[in-house]
NUSE-858104 format. One record per atom (N, C-alpha, C, O): x, y, z; residue in three letters. Coordinates in steps of 0.02 Angstrom, whole numbers, plus 32768, in hexadecimal, padded with zeros to 4 digits. Last residue first. Example, Ala and Ser with C-alpha at 12.3 -4.5 7.8 and 13.67 -1.06 7.14 Angstrom:
BEGIN
82827F908162SER
82AC7FCB8165SER
82858002818ASER
829E80398192SER
82947EE48186ALA
82677F1F8186ALA
82947F5B8186ALA
82C87F5A81A7ALA
***
This chain:
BEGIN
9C73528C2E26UNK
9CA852582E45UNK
9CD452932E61UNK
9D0852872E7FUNK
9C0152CD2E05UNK
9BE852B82E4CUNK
9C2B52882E5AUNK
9C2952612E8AUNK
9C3753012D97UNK
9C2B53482DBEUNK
9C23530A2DFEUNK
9C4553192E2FUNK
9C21529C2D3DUNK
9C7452CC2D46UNK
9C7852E82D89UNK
9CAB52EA2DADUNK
9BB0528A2D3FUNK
9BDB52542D40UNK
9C1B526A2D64UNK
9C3B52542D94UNK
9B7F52FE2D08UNK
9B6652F02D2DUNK
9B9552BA2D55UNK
9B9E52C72D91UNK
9BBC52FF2C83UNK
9BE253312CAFUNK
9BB853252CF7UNK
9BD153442D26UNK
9B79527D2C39UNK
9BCB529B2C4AUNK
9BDD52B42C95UNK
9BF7529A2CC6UNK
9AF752CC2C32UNK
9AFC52912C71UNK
9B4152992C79UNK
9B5552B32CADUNK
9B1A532B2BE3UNK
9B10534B2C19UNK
9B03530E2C4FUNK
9B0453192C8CUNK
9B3952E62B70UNK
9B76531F2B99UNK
9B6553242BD2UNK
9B9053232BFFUNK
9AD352AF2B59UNK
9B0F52862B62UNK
9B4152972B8FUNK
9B6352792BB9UNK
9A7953132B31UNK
9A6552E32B5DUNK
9AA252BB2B92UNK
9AA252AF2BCFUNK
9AD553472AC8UNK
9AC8536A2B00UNK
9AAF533E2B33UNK
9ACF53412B68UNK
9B2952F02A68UNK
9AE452F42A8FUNK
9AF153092AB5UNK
9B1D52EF2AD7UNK
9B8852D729D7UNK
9B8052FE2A0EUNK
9B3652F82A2EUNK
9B0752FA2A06UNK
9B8752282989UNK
9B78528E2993UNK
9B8052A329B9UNK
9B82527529E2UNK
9BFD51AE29BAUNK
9BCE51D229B0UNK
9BBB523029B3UNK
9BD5526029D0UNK
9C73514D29ADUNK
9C6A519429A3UNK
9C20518D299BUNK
9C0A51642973UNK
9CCF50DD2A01UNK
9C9350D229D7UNK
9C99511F29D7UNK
9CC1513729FFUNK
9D6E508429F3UNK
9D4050C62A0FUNK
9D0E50B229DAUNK
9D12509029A8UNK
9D784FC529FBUNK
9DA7501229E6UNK
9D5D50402A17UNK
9D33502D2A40UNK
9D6F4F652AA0UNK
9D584F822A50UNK
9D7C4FC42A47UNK
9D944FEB2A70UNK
9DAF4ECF2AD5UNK
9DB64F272ADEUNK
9DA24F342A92UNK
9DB84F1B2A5EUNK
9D854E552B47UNK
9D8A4E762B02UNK
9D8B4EC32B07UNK
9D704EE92B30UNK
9DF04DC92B74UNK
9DC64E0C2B85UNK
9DC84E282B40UNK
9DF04E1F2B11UNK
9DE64D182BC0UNK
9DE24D4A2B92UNK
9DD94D8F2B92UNK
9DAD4D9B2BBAUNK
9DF04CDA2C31UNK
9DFB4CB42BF0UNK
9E024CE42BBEUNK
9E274CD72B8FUNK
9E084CDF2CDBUNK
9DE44CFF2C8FUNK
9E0F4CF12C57UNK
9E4C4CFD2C54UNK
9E3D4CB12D3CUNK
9E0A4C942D32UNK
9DF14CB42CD4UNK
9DD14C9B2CA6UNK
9E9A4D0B2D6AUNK
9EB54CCE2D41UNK
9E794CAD2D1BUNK
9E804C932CE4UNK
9E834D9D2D32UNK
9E724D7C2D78UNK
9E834D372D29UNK
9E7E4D332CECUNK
9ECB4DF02CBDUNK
9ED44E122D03UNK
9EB64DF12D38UNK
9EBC4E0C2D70UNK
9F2A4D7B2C5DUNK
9EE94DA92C7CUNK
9EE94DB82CC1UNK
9EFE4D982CF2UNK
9FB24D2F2C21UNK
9F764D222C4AUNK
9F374D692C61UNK
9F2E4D5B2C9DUNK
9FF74D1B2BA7UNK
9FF94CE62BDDUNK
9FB14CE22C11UNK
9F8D4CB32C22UNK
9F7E4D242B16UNK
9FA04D532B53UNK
9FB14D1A2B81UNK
9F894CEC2B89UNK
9F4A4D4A2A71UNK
9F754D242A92UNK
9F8F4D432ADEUNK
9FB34D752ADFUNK
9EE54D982A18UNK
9F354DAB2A3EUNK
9F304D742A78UNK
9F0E4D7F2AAAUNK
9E8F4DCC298DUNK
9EA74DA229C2UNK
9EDE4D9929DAUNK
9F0E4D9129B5UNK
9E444E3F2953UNK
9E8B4E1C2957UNK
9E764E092992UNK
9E574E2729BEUNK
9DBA4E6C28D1UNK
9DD64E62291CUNK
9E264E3D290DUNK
9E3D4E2828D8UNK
9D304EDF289EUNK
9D714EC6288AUNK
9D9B4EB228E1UNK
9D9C4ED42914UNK
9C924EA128CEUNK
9CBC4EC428BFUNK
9CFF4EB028A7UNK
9D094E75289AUNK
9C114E312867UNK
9C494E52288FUNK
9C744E832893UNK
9C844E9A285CUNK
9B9F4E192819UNK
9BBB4E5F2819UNK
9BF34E65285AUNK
9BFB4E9A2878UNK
9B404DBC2835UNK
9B7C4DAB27EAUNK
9B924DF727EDUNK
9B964E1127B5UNK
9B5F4DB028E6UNK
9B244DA628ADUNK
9B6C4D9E2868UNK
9BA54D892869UNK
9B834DCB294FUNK
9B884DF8291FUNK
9B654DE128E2UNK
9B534E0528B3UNK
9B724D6D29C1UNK
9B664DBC29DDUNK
9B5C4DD02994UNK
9B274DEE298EUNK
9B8A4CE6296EUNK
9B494D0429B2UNK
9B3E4D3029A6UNK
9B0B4D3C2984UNK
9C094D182955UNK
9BDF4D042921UNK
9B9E4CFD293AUNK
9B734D112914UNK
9C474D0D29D0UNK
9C524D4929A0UNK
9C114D442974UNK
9BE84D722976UNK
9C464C7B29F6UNK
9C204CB82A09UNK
9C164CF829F0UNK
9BE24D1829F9UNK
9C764C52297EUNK
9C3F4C2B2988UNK
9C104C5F29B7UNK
9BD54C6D29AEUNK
9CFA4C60299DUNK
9CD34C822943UNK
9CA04C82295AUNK
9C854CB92952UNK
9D184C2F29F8UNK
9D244C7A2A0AUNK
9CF84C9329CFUNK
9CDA4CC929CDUNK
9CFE4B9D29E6UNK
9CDB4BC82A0FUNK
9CCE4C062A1DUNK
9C9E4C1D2A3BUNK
9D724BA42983UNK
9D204B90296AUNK
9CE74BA3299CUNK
9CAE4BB5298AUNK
9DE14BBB29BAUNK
9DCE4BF4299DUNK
9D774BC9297AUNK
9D504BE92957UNK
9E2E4B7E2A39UNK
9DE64B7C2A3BUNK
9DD04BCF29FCUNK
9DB84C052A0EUNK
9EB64B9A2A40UNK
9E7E4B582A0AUNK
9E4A4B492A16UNK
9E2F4B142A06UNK
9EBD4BEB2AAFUNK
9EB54C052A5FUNK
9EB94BD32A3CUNK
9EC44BE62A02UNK
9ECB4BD82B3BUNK
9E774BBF2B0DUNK
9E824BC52AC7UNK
9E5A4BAA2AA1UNK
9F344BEC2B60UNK
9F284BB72B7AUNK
9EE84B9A2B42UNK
9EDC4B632B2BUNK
9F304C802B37UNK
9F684C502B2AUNK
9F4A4C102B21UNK
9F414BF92AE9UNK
9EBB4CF52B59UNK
9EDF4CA92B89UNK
9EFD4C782B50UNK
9EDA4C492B3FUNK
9E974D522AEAUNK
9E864D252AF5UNK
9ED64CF32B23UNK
9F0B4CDD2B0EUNK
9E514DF32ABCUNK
9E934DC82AF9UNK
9E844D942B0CUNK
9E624D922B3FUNK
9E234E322A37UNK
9E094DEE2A70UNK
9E584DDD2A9CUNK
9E884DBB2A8CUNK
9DF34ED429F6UNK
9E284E9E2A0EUNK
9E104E7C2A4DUNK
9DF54E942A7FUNK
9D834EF9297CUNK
9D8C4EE929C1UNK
9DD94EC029C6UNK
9DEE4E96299EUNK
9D3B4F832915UNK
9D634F552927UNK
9D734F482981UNK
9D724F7029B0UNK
9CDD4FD62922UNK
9CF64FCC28E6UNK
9D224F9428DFUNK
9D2D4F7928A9UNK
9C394FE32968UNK
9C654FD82985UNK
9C864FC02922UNK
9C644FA828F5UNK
9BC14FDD2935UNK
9BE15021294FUNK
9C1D50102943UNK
9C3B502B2914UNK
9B794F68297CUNK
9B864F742922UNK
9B964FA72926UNK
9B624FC22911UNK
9B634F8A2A00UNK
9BA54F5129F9UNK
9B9F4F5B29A0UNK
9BD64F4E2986UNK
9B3550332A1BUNK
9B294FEF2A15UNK
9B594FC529F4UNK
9B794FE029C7UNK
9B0550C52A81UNK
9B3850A52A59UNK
9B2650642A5BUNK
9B0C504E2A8EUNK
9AEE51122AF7UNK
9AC151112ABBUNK
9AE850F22A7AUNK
9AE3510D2A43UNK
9B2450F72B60UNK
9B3651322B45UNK
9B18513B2B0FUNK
9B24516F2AF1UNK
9AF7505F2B90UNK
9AE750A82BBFUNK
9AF950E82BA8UNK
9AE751172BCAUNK
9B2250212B15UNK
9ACF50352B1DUNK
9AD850632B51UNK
9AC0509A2B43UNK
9BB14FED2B52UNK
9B9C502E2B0EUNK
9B6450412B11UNK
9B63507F2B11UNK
9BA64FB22BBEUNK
9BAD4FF62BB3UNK
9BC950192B83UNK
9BEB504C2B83UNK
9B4C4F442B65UNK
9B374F652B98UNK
9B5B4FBB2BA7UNK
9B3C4FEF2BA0UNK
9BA04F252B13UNK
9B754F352AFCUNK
9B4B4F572B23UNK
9B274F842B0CUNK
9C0F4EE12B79UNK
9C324F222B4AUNK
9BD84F342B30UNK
9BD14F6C2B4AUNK
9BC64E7E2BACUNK
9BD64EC02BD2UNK
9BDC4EFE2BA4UNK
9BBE4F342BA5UNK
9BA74E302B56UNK
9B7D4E3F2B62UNK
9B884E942B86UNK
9B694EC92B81UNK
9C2F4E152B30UNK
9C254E2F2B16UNK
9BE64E592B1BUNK
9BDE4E8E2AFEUNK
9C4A4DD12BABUNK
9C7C4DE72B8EUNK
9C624E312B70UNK
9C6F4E6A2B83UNK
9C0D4D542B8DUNK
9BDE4D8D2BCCUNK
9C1F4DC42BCEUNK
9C1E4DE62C02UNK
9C2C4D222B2BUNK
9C074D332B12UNK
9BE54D642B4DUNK
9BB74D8C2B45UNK
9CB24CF72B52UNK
9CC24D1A2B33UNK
9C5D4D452B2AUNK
9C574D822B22UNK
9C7A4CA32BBEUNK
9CA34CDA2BCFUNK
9CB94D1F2B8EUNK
9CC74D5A2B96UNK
9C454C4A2B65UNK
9C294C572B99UNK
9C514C902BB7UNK
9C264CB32BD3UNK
9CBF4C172B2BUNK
9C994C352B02UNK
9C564C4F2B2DUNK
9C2F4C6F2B09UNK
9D184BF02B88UNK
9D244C2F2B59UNK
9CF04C472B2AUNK
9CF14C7C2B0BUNK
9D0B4BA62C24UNK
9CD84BAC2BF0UNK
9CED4C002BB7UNK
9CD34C372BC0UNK
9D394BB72C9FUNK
9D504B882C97UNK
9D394B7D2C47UNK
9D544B4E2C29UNK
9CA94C162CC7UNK
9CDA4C082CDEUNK
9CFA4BD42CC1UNK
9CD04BA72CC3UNK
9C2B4C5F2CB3UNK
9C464C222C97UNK
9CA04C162CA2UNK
9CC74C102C73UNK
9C684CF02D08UNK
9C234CCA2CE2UNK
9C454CA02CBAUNK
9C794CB22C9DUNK
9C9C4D322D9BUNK
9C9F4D0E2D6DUNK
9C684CFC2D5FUNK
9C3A4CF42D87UNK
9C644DBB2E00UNK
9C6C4D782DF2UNK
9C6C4D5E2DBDUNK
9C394D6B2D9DUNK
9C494E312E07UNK
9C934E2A2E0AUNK
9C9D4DCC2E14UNK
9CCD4DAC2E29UNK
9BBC4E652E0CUNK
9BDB4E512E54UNK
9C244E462E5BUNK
9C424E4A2E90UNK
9BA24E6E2D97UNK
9BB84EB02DAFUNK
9BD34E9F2DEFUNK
9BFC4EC42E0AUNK
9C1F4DE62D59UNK
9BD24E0D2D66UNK
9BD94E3C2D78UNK
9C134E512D74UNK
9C8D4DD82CC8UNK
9C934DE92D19UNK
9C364E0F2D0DUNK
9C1A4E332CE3UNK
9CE14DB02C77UNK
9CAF4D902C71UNK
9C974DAB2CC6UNK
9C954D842CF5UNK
9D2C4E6B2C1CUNK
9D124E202C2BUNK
9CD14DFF2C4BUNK
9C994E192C46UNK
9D554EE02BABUNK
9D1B4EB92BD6UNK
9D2D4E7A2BE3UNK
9D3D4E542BB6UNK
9DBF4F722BB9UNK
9DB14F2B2BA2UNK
9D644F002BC4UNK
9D4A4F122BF9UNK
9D5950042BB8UNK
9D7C4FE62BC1UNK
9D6A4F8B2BAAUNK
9D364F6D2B99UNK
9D2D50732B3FUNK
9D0950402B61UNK
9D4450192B74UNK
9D6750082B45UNK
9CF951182AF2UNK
9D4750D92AF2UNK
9D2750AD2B31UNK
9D0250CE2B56UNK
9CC351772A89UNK
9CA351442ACAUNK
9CFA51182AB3UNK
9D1B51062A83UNK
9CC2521A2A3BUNK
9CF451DE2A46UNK
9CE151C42A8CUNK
9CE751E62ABFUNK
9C56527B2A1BUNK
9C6E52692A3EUNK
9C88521A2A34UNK
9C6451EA2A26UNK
9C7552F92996UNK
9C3A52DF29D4UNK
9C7452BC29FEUNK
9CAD52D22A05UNK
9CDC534F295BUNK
9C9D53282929UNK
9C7A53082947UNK
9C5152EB2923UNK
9D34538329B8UNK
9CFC53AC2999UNK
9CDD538E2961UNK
9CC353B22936UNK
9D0F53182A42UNK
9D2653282A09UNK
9D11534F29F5UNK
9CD9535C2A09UNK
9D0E52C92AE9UNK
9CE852F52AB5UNK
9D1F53202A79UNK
9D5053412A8AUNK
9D0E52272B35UNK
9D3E52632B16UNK
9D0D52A02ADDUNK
9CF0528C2AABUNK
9CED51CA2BAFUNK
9CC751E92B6DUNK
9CF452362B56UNK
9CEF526E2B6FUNK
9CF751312BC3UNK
9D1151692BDEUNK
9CF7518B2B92UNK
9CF051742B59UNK
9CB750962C37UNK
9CB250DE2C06UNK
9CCC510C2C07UNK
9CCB512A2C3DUNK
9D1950602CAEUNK
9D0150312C77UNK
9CE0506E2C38UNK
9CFF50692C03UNK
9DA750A52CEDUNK
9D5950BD2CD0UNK
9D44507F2CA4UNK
9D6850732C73UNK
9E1350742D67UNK
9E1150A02D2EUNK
9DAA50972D0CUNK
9D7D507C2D2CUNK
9E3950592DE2UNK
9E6150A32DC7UNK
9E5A509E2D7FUNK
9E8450B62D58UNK
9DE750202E31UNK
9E1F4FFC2E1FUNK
9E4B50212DF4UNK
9E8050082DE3UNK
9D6450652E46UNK
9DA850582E91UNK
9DFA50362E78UNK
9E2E50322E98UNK
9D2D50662DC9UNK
9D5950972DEFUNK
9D8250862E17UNK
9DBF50932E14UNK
9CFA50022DA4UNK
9D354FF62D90UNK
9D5250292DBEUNK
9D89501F2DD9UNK
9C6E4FB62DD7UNK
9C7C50012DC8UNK
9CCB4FE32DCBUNK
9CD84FB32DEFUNK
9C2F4F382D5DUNK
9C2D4F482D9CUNK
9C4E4FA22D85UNK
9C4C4FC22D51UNK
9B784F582D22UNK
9BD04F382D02UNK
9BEC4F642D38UNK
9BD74F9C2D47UNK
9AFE4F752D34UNK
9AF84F4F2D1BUNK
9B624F2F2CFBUNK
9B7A4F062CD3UNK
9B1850292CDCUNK
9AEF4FFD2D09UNK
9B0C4FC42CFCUNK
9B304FC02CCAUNK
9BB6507F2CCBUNK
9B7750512CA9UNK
9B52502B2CD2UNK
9B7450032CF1UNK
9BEE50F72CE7UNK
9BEF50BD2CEEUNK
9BBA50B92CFFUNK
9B9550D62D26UNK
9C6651792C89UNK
9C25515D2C98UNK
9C17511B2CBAUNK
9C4450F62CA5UNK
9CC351FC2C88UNK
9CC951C02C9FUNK
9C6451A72CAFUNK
9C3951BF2CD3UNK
9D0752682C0EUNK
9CE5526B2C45UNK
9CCD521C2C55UNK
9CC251FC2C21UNK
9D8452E92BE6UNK
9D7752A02BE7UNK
9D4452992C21UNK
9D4A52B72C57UNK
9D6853932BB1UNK
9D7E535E2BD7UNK
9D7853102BD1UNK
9D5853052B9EUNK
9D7C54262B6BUNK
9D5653E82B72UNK
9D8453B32B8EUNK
9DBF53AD2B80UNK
***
């Protein structure tokens, strides 16, 4: 069994840039979803709220929920998150709670916040990377997978 690469409607394609926004590892207890970091980027690769962390953090997150739903997976899955947060903003933690607390209701996940000079486009304030989500095995799953696998 292999690692197999998915990409999610709707969040740009990461490929050309050498690596997978979904990558789906199969286990012998189902399958391990690992989701790359997310940011505030449309599928076009344009910034959303720009200049705005809690507007970035929250289309941030919209994404990560997004390609978790294309594998049949959802953001209360998720066990914990690390926030890379821009240096520049980390006294903005009433905005960062403020969106968290949007997306998660009184059930958040477990998270760290990390402090970074800067992010991979200057413009982004933030990225979030969730641990692995596991779900069962689906044949449904495997076989879009290997569909995925088979046409790169």
């Amino acid at each position: 069994m292999s690692r197999s690469v998915h990409v999610p409607a709707g969040i740009f394609d990461s490929r050309p840039y050498g690596f997978a926004q979904v990558a789906i590892v199969p286990t012998p207890f189902g399958n391990a979803v690992h989701v790359s970091g997310q940011v505030a980027w449309d599928t076009d690769q344009n910034i959303v709220g720009a200049g705005d962390i809690g507007r970035q953090l929250e289309k941030s997150l919209e994404n990560l929920a997004g390609a978790l739903q294309s594998v049949g997976a959802k953001l209360d899955q998720v066990g914990a998150l690390r926030l890379y947060i821009k240096q520049s903003h980390m006294h903005e933690g009433k905005v960062i709670s403020g969106a968290l607390k949007a997306m998660f209701g009184d059930k958040p996940p477990c998270s760290t916040w990390i402090g970074v000079a800067c992010l991979a486009d200057d413009e982004f304030l933030v990225e979030v990377e969730p641990s692995p989500v596991f779900l069962a095995r689906d044949a449904h799953l495997d076989r879009e997978s290997e569909t995925h696998r088979a046409a790169d």
